[in-house]
N, C-alpha and C positions, 0 to 999 in steps of 0.2 A: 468444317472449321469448328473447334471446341468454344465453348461460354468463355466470353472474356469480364471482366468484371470493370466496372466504372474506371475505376484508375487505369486498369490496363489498355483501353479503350480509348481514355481521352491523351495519354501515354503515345500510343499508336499513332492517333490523328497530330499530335503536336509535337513530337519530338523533334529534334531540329530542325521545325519551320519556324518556330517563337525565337529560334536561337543559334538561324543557322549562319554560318561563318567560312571561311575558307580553312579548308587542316594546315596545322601548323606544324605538323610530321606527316612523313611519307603513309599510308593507307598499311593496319596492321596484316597479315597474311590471312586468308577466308578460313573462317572457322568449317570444322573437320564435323561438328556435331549440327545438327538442326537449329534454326537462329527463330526465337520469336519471343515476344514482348516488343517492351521496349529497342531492342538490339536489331529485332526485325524492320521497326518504323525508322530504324537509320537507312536502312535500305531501301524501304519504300519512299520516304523522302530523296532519296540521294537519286531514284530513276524519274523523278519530277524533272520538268522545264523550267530554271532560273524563272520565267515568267508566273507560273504555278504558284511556284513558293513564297514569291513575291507577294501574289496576290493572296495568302492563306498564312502570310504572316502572322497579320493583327488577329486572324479571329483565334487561331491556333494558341496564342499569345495567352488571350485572354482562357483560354483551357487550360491553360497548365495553373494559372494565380484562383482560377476557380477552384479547381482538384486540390490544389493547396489550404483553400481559405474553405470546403467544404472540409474534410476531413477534419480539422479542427473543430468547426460548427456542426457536425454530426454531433462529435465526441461530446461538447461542452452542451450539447439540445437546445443550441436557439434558433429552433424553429423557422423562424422568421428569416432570417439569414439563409436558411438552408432552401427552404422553400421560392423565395425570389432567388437565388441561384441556379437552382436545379431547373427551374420555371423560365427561366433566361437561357440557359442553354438547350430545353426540351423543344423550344418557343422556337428557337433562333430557326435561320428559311436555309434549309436543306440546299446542297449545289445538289444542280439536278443530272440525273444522266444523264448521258451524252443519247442523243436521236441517233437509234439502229441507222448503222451504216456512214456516217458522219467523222472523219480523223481527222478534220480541220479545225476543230473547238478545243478549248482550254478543257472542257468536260472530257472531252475523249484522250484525253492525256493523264488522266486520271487512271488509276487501275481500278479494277471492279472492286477488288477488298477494301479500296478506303470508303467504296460507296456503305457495302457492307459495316463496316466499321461506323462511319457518319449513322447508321440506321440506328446499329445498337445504341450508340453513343446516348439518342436522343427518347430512346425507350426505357433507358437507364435510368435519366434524368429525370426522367417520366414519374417514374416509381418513384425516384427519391422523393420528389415532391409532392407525390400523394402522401409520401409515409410522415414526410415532414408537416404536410396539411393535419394529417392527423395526430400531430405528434409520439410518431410508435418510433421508440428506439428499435425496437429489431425489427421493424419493417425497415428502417432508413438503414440499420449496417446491411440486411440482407439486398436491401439496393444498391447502396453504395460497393457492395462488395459481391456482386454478381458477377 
């Protein structure tokens, strides 16, 4: 799997969980080229259990108005903002895998890549907030944009 960069990252883990809905058109015909980003975490959301998504609503939610309200707060260096955000999502308690052998948990319903994904997510946020501790503009873009 290639480097994904913060956005892309927390993109992945929240795309239509924060904002999932029933389609209001028929499903468009499966793309002919390789699907990832954002476009791929439709996918991975959509082979979720209603129950999943349910329960990974709010935090999901809360990723996307972060990724929003960071990117700005990088840009404009207040610190402080960036570092209690970064520090909140670095912070926040990991869903844990699923115990070898186990298909009857919400864990195990989970695919391996979101765990993957969850790991970067919070390694990211990691960095950002040291770079933000220190107030280094290009530590904080080259984290934010890992």
């Amino acid at each position: 799997m290639g480097r994904l960069t913060l956005p892309s990252t927390l993109l992945i883990l929240s795309a239509g969980l924060a904002l999932a809905a029933p389609p209001k058109s028929p499903p468009a015909a499966p793309a002919t080229a390789p699907v990832s980003g954002p476009a791929k975490a439709v996918g991975l959301v959509d082979a979720l259990p209603a129950e999943v998504r349910t329960l990974l609503k709010p935090r999901m939610g809360r990723h996307i108005r972060d990724l929003k309200a960071l990117r700005g707060k990088v840009q404009a260096a207040d610190w402080a903002d960036v570092w209690h955000r970064a520090k909140a999502i670095a912070d926040e308690p990991r869903i844990a895998r699923p115990v070898e052998g186990a298909t009857d948990t919400l864990n195990a319903a989970l695919p391996a890549e979101f765990y993957e994904h969850q790991d970067a997510l919070s390694a990211e946020a990691t960095a950002l907030a040291a770079a933000a501790k220190a107030q280094d503009v290009e530590a904080a873009e080259q984290a934010f944009d890992r």
